[in-house]
Wavefront OBJ file of the C-alpha trace (Angstrom):
o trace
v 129.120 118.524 128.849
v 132.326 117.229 127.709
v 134.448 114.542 128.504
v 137.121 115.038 130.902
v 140.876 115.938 129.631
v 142.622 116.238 132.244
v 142.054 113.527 134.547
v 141.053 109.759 133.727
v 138.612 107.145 135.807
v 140.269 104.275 134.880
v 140.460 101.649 138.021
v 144.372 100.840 138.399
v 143.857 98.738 141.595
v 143.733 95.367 140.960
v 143.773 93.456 144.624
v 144.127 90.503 143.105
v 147.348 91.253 141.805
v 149.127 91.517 145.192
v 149.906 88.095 145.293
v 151.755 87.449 142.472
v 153.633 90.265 142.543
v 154.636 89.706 145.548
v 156.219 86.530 144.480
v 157.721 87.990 141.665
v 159.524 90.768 144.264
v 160.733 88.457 146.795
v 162.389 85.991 144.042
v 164.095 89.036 142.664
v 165.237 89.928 145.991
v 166.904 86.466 146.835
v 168.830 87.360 143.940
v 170.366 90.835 145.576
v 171.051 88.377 148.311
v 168.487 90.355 150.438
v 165.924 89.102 152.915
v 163.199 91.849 152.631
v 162.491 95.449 150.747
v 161.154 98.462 151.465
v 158.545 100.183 148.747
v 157.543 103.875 149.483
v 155.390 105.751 147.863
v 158.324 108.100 146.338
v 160.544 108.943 143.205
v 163.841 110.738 143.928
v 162.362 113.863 144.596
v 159.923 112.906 147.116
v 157.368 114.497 144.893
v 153.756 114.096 145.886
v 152.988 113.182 142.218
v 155.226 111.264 140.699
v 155.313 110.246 137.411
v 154.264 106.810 136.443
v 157.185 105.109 136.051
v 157.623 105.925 139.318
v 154.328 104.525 141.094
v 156.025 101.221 142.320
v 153.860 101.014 145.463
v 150.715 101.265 143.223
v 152.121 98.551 140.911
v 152.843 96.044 143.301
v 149.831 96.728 145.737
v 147.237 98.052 144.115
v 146.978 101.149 146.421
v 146.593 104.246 144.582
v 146.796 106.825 147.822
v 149.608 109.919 147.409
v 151.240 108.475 150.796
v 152.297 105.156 151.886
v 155.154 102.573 152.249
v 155.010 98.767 151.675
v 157.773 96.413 153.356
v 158.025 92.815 151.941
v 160.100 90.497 153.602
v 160.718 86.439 152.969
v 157.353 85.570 155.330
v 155.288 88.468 155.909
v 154.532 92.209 153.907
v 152.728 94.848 154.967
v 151.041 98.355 154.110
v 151.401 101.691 155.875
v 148.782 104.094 155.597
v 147.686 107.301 157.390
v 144.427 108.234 158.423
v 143.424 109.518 155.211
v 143.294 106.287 152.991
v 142.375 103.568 155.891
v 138.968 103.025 154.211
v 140.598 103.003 150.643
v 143.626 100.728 151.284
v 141.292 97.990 152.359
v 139.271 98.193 149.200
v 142.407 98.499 147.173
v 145.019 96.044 148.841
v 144.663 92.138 149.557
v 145.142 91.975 153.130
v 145.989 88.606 153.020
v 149.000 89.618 150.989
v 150.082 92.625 152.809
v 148.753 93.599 156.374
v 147.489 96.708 156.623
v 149.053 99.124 159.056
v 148.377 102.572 160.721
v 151.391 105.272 159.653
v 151.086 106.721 163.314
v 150.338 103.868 165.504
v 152.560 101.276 164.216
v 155.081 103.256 161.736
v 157.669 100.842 159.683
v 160.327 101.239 162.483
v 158.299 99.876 164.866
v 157.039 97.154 162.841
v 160.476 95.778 161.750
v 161.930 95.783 164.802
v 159.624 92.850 165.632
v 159.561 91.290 162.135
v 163.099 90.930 160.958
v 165.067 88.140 162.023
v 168.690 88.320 163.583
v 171.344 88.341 160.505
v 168.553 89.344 157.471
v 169.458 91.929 155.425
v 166.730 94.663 154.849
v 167.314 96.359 151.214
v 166.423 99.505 149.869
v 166.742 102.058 147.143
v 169.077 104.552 148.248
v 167.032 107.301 145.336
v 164.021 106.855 147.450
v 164.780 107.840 150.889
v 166.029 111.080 152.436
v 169.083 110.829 155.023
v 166.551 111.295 158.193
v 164.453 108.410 156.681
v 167.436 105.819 156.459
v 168.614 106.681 159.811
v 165.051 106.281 161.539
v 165.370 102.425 159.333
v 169.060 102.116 159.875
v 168.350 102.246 163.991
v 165.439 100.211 163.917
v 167.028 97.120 161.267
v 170.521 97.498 163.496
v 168.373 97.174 166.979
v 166.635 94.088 165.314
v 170.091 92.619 164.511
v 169.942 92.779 161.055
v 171.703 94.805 158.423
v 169.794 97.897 155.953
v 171.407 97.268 152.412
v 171.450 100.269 149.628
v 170.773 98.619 146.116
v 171.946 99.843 143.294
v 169.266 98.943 140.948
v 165.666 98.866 142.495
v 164.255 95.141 142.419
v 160.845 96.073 141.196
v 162.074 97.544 138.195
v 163.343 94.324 137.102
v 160.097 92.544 137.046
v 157.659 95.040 136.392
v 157.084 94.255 132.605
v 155.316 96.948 131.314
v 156.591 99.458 133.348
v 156.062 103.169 131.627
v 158.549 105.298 130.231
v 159.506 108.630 131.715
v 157.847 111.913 130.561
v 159.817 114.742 128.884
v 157.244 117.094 129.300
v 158.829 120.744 127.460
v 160.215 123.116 129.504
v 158.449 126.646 129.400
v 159.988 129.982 130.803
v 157.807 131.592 133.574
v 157.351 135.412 132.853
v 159.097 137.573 135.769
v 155.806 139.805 135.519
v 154.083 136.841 136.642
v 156.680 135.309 139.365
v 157.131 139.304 140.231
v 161.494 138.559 140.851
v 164.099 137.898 138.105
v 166.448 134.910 138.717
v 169.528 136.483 139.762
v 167.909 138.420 142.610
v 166.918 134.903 143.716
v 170.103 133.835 143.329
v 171.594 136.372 145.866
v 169.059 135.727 148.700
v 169.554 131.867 148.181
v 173.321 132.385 148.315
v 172.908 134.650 151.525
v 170.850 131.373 153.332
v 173.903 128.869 152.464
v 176.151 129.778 155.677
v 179.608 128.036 155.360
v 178.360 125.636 152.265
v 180.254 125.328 149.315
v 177.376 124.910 147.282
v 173.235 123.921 147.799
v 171.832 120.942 145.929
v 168.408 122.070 145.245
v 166.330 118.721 144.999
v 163.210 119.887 145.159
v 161.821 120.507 141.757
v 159.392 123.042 142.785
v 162.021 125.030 144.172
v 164.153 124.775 141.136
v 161.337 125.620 138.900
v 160.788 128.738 141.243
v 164.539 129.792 141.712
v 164.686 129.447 137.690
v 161.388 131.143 136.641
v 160.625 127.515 134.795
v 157.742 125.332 134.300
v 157.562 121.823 133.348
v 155.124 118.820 132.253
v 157.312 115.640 133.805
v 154.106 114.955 136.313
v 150.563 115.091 136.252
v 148.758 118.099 137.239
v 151.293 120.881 138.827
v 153.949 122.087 136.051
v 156.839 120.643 137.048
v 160.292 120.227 135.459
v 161.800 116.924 136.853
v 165.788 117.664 137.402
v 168.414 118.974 139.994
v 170.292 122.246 140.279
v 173.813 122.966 141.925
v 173.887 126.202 143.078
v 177.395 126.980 144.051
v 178.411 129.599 146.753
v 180.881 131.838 143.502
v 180.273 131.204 139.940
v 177.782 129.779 137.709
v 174.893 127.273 138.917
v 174.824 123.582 136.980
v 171.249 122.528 135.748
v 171.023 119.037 135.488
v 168.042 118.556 132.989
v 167.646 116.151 130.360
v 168.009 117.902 127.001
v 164.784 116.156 125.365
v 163.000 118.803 127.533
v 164.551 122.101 126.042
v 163.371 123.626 122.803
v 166.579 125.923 121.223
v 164.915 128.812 122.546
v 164.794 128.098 126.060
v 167.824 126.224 126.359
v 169.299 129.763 125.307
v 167.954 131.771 127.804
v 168.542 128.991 130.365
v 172.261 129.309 129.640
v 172.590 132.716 129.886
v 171.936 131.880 134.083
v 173.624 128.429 134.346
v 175.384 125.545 132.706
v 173.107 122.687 131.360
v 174.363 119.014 131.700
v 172.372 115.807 131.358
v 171.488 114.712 134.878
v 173.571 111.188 134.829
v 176.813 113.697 135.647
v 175.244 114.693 138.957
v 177.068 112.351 141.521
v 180.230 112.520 139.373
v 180.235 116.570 140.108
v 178.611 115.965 144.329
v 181.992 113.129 144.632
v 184.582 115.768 142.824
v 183.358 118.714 145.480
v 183.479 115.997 148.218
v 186.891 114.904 147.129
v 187.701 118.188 147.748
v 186.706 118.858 151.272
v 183.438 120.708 150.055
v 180.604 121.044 152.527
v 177.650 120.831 150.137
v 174.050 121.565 151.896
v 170.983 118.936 151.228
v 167.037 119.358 151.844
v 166.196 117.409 154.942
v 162.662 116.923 153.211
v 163.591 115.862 149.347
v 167.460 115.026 149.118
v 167.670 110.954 147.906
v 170.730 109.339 150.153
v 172.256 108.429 147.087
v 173.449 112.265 146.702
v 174.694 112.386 150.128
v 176.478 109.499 150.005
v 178.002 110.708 146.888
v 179.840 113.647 148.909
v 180.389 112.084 152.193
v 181.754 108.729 150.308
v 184.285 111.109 148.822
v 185.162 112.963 151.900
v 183.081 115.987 151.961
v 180.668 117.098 154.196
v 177.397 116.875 153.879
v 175.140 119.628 155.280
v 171.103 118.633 155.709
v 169.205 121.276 156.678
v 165.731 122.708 156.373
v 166.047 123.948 152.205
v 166.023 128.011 152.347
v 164.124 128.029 148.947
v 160.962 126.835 150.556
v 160.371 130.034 153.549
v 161.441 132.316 149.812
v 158.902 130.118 147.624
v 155.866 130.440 150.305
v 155.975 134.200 150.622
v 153.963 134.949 147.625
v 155.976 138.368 145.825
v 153.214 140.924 145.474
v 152.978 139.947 141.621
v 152.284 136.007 142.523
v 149.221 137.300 144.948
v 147.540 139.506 142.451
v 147.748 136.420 140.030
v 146.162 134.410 142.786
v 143.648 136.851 143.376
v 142.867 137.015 139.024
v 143.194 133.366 139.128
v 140.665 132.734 141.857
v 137.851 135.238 140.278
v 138.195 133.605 137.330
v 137.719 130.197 138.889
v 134.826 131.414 141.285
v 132.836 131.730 137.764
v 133.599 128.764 136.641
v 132.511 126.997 140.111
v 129.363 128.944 140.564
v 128.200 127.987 137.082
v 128.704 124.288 137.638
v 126.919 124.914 141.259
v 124.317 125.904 139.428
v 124.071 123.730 136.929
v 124.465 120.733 139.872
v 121.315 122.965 141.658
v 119.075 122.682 138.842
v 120.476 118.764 137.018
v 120.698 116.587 140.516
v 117.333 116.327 141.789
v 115.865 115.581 138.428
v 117.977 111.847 139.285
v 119.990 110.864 136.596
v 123.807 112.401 137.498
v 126.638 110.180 138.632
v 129.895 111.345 140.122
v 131.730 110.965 137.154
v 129.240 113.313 135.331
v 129.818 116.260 137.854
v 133.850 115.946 137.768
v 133.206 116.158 133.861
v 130.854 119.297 134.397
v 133.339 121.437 136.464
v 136.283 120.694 134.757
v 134.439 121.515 131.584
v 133.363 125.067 133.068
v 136.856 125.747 134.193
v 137.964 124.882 130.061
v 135.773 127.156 128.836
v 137.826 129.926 130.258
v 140.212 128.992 127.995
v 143.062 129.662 130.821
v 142.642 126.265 132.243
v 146.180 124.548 131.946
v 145.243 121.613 134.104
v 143.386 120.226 136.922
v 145.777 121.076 140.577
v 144.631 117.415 141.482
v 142.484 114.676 140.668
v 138.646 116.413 141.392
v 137.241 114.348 144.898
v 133.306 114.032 143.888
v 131.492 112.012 146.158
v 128.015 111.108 146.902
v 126.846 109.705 150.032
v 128.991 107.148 152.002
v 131.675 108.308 149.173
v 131.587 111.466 150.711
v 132.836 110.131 153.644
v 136.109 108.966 151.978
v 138.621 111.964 152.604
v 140.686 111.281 149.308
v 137.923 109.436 147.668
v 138.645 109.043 143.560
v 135.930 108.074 141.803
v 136.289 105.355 138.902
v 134.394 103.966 136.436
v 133.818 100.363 138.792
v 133.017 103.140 141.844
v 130.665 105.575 140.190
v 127.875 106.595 141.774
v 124.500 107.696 140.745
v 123.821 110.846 142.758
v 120.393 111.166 144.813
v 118.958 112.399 147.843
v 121.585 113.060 150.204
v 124.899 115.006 150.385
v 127.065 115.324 147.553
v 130.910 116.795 148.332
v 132.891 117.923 145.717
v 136.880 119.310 146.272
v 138.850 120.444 142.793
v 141.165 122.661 141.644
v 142.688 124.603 138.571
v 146.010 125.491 137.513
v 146.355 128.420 135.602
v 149.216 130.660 134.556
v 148.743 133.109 137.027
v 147.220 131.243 140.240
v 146.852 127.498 141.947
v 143.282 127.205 142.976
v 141.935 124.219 145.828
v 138.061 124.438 146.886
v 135.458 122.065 148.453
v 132.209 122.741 148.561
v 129.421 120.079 150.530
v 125.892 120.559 149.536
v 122.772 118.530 149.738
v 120.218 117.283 147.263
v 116.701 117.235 148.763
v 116.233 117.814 152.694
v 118.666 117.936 154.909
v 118.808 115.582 158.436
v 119.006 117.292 161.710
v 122.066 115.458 162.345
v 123.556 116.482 158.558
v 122.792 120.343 159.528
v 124.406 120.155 163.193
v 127.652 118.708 161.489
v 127.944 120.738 158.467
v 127.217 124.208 161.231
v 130.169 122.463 163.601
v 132.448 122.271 160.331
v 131.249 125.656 159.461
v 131.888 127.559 162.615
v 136.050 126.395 162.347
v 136.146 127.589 158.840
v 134.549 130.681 160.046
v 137.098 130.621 163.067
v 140.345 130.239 161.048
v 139.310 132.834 158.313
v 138.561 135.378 161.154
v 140.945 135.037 163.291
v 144.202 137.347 164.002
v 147.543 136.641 165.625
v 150.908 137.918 166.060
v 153.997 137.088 163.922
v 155.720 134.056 165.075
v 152.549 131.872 165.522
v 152.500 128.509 163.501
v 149.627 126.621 162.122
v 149.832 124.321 164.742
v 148.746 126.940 167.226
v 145.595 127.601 164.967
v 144.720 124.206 164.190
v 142.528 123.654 167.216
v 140.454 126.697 166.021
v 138.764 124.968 163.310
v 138.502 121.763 165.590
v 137.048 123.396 168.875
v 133.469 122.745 167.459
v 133.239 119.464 166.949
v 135.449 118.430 170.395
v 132.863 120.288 171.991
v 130.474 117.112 170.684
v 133.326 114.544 170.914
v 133.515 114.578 167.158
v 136.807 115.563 164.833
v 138.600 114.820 161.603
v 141.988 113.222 160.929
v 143.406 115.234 158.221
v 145.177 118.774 159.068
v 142.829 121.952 158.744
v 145.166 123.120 156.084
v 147.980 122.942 153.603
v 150.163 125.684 151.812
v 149.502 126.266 148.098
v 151.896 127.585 145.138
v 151.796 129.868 142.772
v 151.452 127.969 139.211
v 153.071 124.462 141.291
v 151.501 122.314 143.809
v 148.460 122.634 145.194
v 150.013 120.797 148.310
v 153.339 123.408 148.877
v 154.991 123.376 152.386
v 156.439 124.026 154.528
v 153.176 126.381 155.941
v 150.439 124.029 157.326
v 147.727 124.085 159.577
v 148.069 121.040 161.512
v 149.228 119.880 164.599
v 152.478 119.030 162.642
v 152.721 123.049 161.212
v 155.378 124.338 163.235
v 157.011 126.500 160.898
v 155.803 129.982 161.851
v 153.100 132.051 159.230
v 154.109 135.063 157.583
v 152.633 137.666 154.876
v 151.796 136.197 152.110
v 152.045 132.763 152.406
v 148.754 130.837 150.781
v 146.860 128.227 152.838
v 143.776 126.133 152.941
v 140.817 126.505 155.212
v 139.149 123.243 155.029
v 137.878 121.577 158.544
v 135.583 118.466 157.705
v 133.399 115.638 159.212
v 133.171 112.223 157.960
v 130.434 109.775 159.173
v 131.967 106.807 157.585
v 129.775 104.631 155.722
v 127.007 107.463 155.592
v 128.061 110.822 153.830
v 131.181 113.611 154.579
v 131.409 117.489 155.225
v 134.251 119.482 153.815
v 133.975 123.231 153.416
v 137.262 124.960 151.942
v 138.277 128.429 150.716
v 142.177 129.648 150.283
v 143.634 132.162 152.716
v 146.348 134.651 151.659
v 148.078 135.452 155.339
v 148.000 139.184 155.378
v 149.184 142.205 157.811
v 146.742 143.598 159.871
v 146.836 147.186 161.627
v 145.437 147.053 165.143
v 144.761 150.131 167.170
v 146.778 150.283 169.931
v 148.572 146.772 168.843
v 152.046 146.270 171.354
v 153.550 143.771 168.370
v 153.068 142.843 164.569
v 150.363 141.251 163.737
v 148.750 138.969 161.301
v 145.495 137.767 159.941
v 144.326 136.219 156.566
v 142.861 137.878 153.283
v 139.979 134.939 151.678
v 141.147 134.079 147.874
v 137.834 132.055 147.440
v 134.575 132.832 146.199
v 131.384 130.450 145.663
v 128.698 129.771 148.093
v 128.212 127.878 151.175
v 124.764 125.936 151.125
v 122.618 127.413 153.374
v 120.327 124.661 153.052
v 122.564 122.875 155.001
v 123.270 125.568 158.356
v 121.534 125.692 161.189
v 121.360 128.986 162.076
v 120.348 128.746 165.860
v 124.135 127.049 166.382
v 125.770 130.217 165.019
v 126.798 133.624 166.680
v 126.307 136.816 165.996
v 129.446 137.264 164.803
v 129.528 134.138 162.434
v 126.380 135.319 161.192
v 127.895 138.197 160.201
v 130.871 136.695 158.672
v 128.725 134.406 156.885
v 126.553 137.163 155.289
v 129.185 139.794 154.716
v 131.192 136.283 152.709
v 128.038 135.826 150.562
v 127.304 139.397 149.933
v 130.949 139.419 148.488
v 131.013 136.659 146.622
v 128.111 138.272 144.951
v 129.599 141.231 143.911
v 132.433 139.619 143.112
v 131.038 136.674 140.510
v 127.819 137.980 139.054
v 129.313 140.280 136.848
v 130.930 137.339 134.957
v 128.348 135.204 134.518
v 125.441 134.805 132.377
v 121.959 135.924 133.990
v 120.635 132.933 134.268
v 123.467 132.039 136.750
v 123.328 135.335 138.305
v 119.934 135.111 139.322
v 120.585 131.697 140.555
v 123.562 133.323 142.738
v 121.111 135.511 144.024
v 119.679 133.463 145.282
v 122.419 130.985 146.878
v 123.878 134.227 148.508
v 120.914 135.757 150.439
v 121.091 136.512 153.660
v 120.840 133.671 156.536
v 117.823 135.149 157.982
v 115.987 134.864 154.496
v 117.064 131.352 154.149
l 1 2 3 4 5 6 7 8 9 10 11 12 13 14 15 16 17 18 19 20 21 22 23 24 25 26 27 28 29 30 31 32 33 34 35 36 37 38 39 40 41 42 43 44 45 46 47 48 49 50 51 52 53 54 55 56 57 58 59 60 61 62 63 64 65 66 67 68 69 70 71 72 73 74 75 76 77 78 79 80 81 82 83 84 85 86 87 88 89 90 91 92 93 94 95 96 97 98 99 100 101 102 103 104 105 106 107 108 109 110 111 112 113 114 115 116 117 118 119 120 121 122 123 124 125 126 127 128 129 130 131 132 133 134 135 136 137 138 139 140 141 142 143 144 145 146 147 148 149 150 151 152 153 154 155 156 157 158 159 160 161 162 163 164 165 166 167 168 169 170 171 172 173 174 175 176 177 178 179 180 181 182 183 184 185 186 187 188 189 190 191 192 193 194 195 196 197 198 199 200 201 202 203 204 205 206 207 208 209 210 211 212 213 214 215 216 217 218 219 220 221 222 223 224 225 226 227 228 229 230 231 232 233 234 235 236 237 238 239 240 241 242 243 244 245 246 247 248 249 250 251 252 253 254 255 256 257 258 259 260 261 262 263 264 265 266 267 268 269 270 271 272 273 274 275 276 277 278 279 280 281 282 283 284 285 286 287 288 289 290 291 292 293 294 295 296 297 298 299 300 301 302 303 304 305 306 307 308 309 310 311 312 313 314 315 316 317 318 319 320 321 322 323 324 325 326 327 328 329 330 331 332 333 334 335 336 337 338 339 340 341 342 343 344 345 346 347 348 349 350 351 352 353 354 355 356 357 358 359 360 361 362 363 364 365 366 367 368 369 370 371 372 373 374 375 376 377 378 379 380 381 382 383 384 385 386 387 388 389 390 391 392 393 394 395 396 397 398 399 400 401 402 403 404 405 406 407 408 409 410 411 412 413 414 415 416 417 418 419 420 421 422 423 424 425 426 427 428 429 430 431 432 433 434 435 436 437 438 439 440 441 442 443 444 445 446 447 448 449 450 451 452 453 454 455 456 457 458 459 460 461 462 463 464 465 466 467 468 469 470 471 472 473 474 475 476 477 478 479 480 481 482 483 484 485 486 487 488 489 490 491 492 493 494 495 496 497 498 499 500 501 502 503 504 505 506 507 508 509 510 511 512 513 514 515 516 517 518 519 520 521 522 523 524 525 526 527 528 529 530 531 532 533 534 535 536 537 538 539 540 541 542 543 544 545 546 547 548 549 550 551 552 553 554 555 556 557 558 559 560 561 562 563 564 565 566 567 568 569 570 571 572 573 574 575 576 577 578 579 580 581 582 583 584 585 586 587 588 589 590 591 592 593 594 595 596 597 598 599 600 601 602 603 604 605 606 607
């Protein structure tokens, strides 16, 4: 197999580098005349990834996790992490240096109102934060006594010496046979979502990549074109891209839709609408307070609501879920062949985690569609296993041996985003090991199946997939499942299942499936297929309903069910899942892998 190309196992945490960078931040900050500073996990789009000149939390902590926030002040610092990375921020951050904290329990409101000091001054990077973020801080630093500062120039940056340069990554045009709407019928519906604004900012660069049929390469591993977009009520949108990122050809076609300025005229342009009364709408979830402030300083109004774009983005157009569907068969092949390959290599002894990322991202290259990984591949072995976001590295590598080995990846390709975990064991599996992985199992089984009327949210499903392992005073602290794009993130909302998804399903939206268990320090279930929400015609139905069309197609390992926990009905599911992930995927592989799938599919009763 060959190396990996799209994904590197370098370990950037250095714990030991908390301290002095610590130091370095706080004397920089008693030179803004500031008393503390507050470090999330963000760039000014409140992207997921970010690019690395962005990763400031990383740099100064050594915690590497996709969420967090760090707040130094002049005697004490500390970490906030969600359930997902408690296991890895302890390996990654000196906790001598910076305390860690729980996200949920003790959130960075709560924490500074009994850590700041009467008269300090609490800065922050106004390019970092959304409006409802600095008002949650602003009420907690005021209650304290003290005062939350806007910087102009972000402290870090100053003393991080090798800090890397941004990424013009090219701009490519996105086919409207692929995205399945041309721009200007976008720009209608948009416009019709705006109520009494003058004009939207759209933030988010997923949305403005999907409102402009673009694709980028600012940011590792989803296609996306860092920038803003004005999108005015009458008359011509404003891109504001950096021109290193256009070839001649695409900056033509751009043009023909909007005007193209260099992004450092953006709050010039938000302060001339404000100047002149304009109400200009924001994104609650990705709009930097810098930009509102730029309107409301000037006397405009500033409108932050829920974006439109994102309820337009999530409901796949018919030509998005056929390229899902393409995308998905073509990365079933490329999964069962490395689930093969794992079947027959692992229990000779000898594979490490590292080897198996390199595997499957090698099968998915040689369908020579592969235009990146959708995220860093999670490959763990053992007590690894048991790390949700687990990454492995060259220092963490694992040799792989008896036990169970979970593996979650993902593929961009032109046509389709694709997200799928798959938990199987090498040798015999524990009593214990089978009753989990059947628990996880039967909520997989119980989202995919299940059927509900129009207006129901994630968060009503999400105890589905949990029901299981309450029933054995068990559960997992992740959500059951996040949206997906269409050629952009892997992690898309605003459709979740999770006790947070409130925002109500509807046809074609694209979610995860992916209940899990982790027994921490042993080994760690995760079972995951996409779901493409779909109509469904009931006989006899008194209302609209809904239920959800599976996208993904490799096997579960049987070797790991125990049958006498499952129904009749999950049964069923289970075989009917197998028997078309059969038909589906051996006619693209060789017969060597076929037979193999033959195998992996049969029916539970054979198993």
């Amino acid at each position: 197999m060959s190396k990996a190309q799209f994904q590197s196992f370098d370990e950037t945490a250095d714990p030991t580098q908390g301290g002095p960078r610590v130091a370095l931040l706080r004397a920089a900050l008693a030179r803004h005349g500031v008393d503390g500073f507050i470090v999330p996990r963000a760039d000014e789009h409140q992207n997921e990834y970010v690019p690395a000149c962005a990763e400031r939390l990383a740099w100064l902590t050594g915690f590497t996790g996709s969420a967090g926030t760090a707040i130094v002040l002049r005697d004490s610092a500390a970490i906030f992490v969600d359930g997902r990375y408690t296991i890895q921020v302890v390996d990654q951050v000196d906790g001598t240096v910076l305390a860690p904290q729980s996200l949920i329990d003790n959130p960075p409101e709560t924490w500074l109102s009994t850590h700041l000091k009467k008269g300090d001054r609490l800065g922050y990077d106004p390019w970092l934060h959304t409006p409802a973020q600095v008002e949650r801080l602003d009420k907690a630093v005021t209650g304290a006594g003290a005062t939350l500062v806007a910087l102009d120039r972000n402290p870090i940056d100053a003393v991080w010496a090798d800090r890397p340069a941004p990424r013009f990554g090219q701009i490519a045009l996105y086919r409207d046979a692929l995205a399945g709407r041309d721009v200007s019928g976008k720009f209608a519906d948009i416009r019709g979502a705006m109520k009494d604004a003058a004009a939207l900012l759209v933030s988010d660069p997923h949305a403005m990549a999907w409102t402009f049929n673009i694709r980028g390469d600012d940011v590792g591993h989803t296609p996306l074109p860092l920038g803003f977009a004005l999108l005015p009520r009458e008359g011509r949108p404003t891109l504001y891209l950096d021109g290193r990122k256009l070839s001649n050809s695409v900056r033509d076609a751009l043009e023909a839709l909007a005007d193209i300025v260099e992004p450092r005229r953006l709050t010039g342009d938000l302060a001339a609408l404000g100047a002149g009364g304009g109400v200009v709408m924001f994104d609650a979830a990705t709009a930097p307070q810098k930009l509102k402030s730029a309107v409301t300083d000037a006397g405009g109004r500033a409108d932050v609501v829920a974006d439109p774009i994102a309820l337009m983005k999530a409901a796949k157009t018919q030509a998005e879920r056929q390229g899902s569907r393409d995308a998905h068969r073509r990365d079933a092949a490329a999964v069962v062949r490395f689930l093969a390959w794992f079947d027959r290599e692992a229990p000779k002894g000898g594979l490490t985690e590292i080897d198996a990322v390199e595997a499957l991202e090698s099968f998915r290259r040689d369908t020579g569609l592969l235009k990146d990984v959708s995220f860093p591949t999670i490959a763990g072995f053992g007590p690894h296993a048991a790390i949700p976001h687990y990454r492995v590295t060259t220092a963490s590598n694992r040799s792989i041996g008896q036990g169970i080995f979970l593996i979650d990846s993902g593929a961009q390709y032109e046509d389709g985003t694709t997200d799928i975990t798959r938990t199987v064991v090498v040798g015999d599996a524990s009593a214990e090991m089978r009753d989990r992985f059947t628990r996880v199992l039967k909520g997989h089984i119980a989202i995919a199946r299940s059927v509900f009327p129009q207006g129901v949210s994630g968060a009503q499903l999400d105890s589905f997939a949990r029901q299981f392992l309450w029933q054995a005073g068990l559960d997992f602290d992740h959500g059951t499942g996040h949206g997906v794009g269409a050629y952009l993130s892997v992690h898309e909302g605003p459709q979740r299942i999770a006790k947070t998804g409130t925002v109500a399903l509807v046809e074609g939206m694209i979610l995860s499936n992916e209940p899990g268990y982790y027994k921490a320090g042993h080994w760690g279930i995760r079972i995951e297929n996409l779901l493409l929400v779909e109509s469904r015609e009931i006989s006899g139905a008194e209302r609209p309903m809904l239920g959800f069309e599976t996208l993904t197609f490799a096997p579960i390992d049987l070797k790991l069910v125990e049958a006498g926990l499952l129904t009749m009905e999950e049964r069923t599911w289970l075989d009917a899942y197998h028997e078309t992930v059969r038909a589906i995927v051996s006619p693209l592989v060789e017969p060597d892998v076929r037979s193999w799938l033959e195998h992996a599919t049969r029916p539970l009763a054979e198993a």
